[in-house]
C-alpha positions in Angstrom: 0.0 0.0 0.0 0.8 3.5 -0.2 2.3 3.9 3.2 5.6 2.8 3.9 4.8 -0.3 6.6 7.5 -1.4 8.7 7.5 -4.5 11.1 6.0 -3.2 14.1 3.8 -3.9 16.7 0.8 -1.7 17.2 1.6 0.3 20.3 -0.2 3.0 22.8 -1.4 4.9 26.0 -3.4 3.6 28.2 -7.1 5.7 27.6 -7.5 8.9 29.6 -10.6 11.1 29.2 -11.5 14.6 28.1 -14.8 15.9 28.6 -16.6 18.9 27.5 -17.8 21.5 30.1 -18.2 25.2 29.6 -17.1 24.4 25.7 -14.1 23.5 26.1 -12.4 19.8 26.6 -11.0 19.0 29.7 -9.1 16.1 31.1 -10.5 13.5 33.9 -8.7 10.6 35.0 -11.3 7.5 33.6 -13.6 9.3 31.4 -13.3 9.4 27.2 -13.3 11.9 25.0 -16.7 13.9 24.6 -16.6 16.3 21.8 -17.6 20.3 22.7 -19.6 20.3 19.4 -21.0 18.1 17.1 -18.8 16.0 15.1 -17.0 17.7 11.9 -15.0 14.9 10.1 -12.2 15.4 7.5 -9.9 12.8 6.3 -6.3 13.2 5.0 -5.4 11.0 1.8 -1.2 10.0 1.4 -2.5 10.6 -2.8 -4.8 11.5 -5.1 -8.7 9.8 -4.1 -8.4 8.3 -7.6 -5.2 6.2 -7.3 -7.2 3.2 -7.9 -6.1 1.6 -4.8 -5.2 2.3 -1.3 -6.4 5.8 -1.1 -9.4 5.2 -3.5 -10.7 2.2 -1.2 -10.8 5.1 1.4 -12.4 8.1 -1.2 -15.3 5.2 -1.2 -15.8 5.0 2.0 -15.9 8.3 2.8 -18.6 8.8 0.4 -20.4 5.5 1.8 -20.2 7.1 5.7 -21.8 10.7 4.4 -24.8 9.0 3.3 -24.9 7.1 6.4 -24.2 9.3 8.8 -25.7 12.2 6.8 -23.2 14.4 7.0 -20.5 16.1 4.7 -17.0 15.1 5.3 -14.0 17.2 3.8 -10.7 15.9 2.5 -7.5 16.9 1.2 -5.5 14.7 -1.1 -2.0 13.6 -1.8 -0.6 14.8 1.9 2.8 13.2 1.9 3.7 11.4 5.1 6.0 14.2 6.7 5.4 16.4 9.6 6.0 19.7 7.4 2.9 19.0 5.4 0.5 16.8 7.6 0.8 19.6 10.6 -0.5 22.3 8.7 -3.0 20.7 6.8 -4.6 19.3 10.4 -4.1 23.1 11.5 -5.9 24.5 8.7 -9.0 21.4 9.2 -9.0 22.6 12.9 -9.4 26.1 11.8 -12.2 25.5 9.8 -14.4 23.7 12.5 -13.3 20.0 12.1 -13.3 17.9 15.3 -12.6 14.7 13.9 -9.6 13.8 11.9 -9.0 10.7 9.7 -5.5 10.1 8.4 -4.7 7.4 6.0 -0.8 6.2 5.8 1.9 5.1 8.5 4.2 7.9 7.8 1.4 9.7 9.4 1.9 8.2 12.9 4.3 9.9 14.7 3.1 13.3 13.5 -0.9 12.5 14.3 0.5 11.8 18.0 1.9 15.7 18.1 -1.2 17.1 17.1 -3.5 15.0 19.0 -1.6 16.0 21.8 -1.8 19.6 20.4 -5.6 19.3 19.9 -7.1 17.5 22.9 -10.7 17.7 22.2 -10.2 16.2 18.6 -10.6 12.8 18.1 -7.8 11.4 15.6 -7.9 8.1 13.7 -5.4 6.8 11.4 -5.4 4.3 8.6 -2.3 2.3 8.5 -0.7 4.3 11.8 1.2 2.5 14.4 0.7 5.4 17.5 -2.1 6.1 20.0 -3.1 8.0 23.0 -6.2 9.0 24.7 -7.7 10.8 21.5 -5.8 8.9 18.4 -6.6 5.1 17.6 -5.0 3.7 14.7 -6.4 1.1 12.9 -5.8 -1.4 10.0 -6.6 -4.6 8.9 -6.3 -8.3 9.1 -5.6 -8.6 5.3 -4.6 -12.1 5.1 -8.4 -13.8 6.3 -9.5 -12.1 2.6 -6.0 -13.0 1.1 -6.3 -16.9 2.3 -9.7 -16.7 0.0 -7.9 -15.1 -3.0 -5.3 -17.7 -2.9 -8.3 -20.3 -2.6 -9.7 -18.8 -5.8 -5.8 -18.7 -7.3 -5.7 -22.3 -7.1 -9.1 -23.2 -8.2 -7.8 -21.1 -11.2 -4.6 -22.0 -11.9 -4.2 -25.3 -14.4 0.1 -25.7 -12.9 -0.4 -24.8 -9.5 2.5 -22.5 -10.0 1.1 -19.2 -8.9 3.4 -15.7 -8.7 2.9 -13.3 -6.1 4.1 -9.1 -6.6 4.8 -7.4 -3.4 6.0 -4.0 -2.4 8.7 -5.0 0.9 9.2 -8.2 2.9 7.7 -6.8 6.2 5.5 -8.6 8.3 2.0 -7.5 7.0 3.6 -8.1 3.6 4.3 -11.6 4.4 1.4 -12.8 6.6 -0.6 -11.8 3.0 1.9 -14.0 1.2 1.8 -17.2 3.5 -2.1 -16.8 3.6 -2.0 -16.5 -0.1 -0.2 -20.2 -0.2 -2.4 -21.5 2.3 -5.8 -20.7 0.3 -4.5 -21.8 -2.7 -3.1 -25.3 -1.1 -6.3 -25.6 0.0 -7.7 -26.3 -3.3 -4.5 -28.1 -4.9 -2.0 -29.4 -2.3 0.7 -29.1 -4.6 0.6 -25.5 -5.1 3.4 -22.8 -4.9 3.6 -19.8 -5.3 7.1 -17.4 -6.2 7.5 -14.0 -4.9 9.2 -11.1 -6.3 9.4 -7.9 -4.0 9.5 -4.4 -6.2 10.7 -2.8 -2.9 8.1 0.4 -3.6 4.0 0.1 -2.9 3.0 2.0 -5.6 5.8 1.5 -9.0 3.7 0.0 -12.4 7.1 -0.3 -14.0 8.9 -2.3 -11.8 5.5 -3.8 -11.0 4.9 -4.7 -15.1 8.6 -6.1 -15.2 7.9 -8.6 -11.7 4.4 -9.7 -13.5 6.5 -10.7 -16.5 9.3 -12.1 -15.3 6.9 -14.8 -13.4 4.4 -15.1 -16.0 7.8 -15.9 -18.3 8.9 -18.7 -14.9 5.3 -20.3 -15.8 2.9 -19.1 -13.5 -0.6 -19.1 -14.8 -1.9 -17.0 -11.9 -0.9 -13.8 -10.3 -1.4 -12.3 -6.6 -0.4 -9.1 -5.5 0.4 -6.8 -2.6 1.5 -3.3 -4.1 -1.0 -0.5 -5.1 -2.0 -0.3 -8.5 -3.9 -2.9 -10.9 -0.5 -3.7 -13.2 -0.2 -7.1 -11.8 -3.8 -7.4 -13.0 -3.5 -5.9 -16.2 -0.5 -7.9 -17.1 -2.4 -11.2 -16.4 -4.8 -9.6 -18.7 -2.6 -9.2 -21.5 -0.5 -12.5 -21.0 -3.7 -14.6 -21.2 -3.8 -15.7 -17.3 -5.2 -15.0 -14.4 -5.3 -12.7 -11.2 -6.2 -11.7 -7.9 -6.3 -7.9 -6.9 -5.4 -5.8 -3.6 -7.3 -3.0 -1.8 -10.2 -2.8 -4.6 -11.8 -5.0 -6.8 -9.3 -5.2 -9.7 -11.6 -6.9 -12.0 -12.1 -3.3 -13.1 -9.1 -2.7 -14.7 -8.5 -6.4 -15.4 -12.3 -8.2 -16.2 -11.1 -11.1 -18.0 -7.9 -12.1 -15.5 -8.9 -11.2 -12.0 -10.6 -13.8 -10.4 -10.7 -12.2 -6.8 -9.6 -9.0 -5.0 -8.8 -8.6 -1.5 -10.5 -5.3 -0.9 -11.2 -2.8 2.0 -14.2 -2.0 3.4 -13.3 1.2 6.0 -17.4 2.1 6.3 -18.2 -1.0 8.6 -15.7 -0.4 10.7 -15.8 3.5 10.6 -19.6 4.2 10.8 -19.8 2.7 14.2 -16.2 3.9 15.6 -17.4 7.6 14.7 -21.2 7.0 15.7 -18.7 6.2 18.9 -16.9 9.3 19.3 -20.7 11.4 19.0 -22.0 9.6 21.4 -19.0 11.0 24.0 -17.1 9.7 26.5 -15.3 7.8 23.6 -11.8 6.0 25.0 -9.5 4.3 22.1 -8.7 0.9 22.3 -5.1 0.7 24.3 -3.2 -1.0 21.4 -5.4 0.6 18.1 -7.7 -2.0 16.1 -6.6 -4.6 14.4 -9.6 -5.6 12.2 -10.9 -8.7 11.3 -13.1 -9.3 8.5 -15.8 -9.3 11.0 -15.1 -6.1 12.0 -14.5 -4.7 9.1 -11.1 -5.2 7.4 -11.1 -6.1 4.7 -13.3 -8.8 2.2 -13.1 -10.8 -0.9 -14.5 -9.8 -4.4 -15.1 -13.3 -5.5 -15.4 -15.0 -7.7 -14.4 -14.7 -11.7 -15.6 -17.2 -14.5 -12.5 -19.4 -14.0 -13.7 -20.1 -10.7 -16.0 -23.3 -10.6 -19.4 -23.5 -8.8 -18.0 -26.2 -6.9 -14.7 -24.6 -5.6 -16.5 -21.1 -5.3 -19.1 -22.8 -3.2 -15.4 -23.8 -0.8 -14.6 -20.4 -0.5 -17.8 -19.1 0.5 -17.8 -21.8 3.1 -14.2 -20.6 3.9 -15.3 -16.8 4.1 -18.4 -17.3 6.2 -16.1 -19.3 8.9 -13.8 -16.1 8.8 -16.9 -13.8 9.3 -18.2 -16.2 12.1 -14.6 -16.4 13.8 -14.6 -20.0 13.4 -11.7 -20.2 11.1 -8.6 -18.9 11.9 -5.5 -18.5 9.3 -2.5 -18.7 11.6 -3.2 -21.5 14.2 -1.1 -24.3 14.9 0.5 -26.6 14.5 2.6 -24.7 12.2 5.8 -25.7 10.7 7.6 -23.1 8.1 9.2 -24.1 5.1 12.3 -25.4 6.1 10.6 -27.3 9.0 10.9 -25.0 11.9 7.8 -25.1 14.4 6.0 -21.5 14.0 2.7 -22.1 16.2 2.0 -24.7 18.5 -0.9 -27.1 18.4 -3.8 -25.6 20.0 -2.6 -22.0 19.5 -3.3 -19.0 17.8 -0.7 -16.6 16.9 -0.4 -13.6 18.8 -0.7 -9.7 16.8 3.0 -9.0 17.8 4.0 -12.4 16.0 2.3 -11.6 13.1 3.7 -8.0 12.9 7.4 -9.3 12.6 6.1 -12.5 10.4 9.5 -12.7 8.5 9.1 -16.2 8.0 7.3 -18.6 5.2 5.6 -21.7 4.4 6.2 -24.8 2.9 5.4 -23.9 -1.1 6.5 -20.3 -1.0 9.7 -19.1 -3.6 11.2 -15.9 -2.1 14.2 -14.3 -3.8 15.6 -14.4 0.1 
């Protein structure tokens, strides 16, 4: 994605309050944050709302919460991820009456934690951030429950079982998308692989075009990603095989390839957090949100016509034991690929484990 990840664990403060009184926010040891007016929301976008990705996914929401919430939520576009432009861009929202800020990129973190501090009786979330504190929660995903189902559908595609994957940088999030990936798709054909190139950038269609080739050229007859754009998608497209997208539904750009896109769905989780922070007395979690599909993450754009009834009829199965909690992806026993035990029978893996997931599994082709 757009933001530049690194392995981390999702850190904060424990939740103090501020409360309203005589118009202006105060703090009181074991209260939340009430607002001193009603809520005004703007959102911050790393790039333009069109990129046809990351920030898009988020443009879409934004436009799915006003109609919810029926109210009219400003944004400013392509904000880089440094404190020189984020802090007066904020300044300039707070100016004009917004109480509630939405950032979307990791680069964003450490400067959202400034002005939340700055700007006590605004409530700050952030997309992608790793910081918190009694008014900032920062909140992302659990992409690899909807990757495990693209990989499922990969498989079901794919007539070799050789499958590439695209990614931006071998961080943890990267990975866990990558092993869950291999997972899905094993699921439908044991025998499956699946060969990784890294472009080391989230958002490059050249280096991106020349990783989709150089697999397609190795023999893989399916193509996953995890880097911004649809190129991965569109190569597929024009190489005669097939695909599965990130952060949208790629079957836009690429109708004929993509059999599957891992996308993100920001309203379900962000309707109710900001219904939340109206209400008052609103406290963010301790360590930000981790999101499962459940709790709106992300989901799976399924299926594409290379997909049979009787394998997309498995990964609906799969998807409704995700969205039930029934199922989960990284629970033991676990062995990686070169026969090390990762989880334990009977456990789950814990977030800070998956954050530093530098590890793979049996079937995946790194250029490590």
């Amino acid at each position: 994605m757009l933001n530049k990840f690194m392995k981390r664990t999702l850190c904060a403060a424990v939740a103090l309050g501020l409360t309203a009184t005589a118009g202006v926010a105060s703090a009181q040891e074991g209260e939340g944050l009430t607002l001193d007016k009603p809520a005004k929301i703007a959102m911050l976008y790393i790039s333009p709302r069109n990129d046809g990705g990351w920030t898009q996914a988020f443009d879409e929401a934004r436009q799915k919460l006003e109609a919810e919430l029926d109210t009219k939520i400003q944004y400013v576009e392509s904000v880089p991820e440094n404190a020189s432009s984020i802090r007066p861009a904020v300044d300039r929202l707070v100016q004009r009456g917004a109480n509630v800020i939405i950032g979307t990129a990791f680069g964003y973190s450490d400067t959202f934690k400034e002005l939340a501090e700055k700007y006590p009786n605004v409530a700050f979330l952030n997309g992608s951030g790793t910081t918190n504190s009694d008014n900032l929660e920062s909140f992302y995903g659990r992409t690899y429950e909807s990757q495990y189902l693209c990989g499922m559908a990969a498989g079901a595609a794919s007539k070799t079982g050789k499958l590439g994957f695209v990614a931006a940088n071998p961080f943890g999030q990267v990975n866990w998308t990558v092993n869950a990936f291999a997972l899905g798709a094993q699921q439908i054909n044991p025998d499956a692989t699946v060969t990784v190139v890294y472009t080391g950038a989230w958002n490059d269609p050249v280096k991106e075009r020349a990783a989709a080739m150089a697999l397609i050229d190795a023999g893989a007859d399916v193509l996953g990603q995890h880097v911004d754009s649809p190129t991965p998608q569109i190569v597929a497209q024009e190489r005669g095989v097939y695909g599965t997208g990130h952060h949208r539904d790629m079957s836009e750009f690429a109708p004929d390839a993509t059999v599957c896109s891992s996308v993100w769905v920001w309203d379900k989780f962000l309707a109710p957090e900001l219904k939340k922070i109206s209400a008052g007395n609103w406290t963010p979690p301790e360590n930000g949100a981790l999101l499962s599909m459940a709790e709106g993450g992300t989901d799976a754009a399924c299926c594409g016509p290379a997909v049979s009834d009787a394998d997309k009829a498995k990964i609906m199965a799969a998807r409704e034991e995700l969205l039930k909690g029934e199922k989960k992806i990284y629970a033991g026993p676990m062995v990686d690929r070169d026969g090390t035990e990762r989880i334990a029978a009977g456990e789950v893996m814990p977030d800070d484990q998956l954050w530093q997931m530098d590890w793979f599994v049996d079937g995946v082709i790194t250029q490590q």
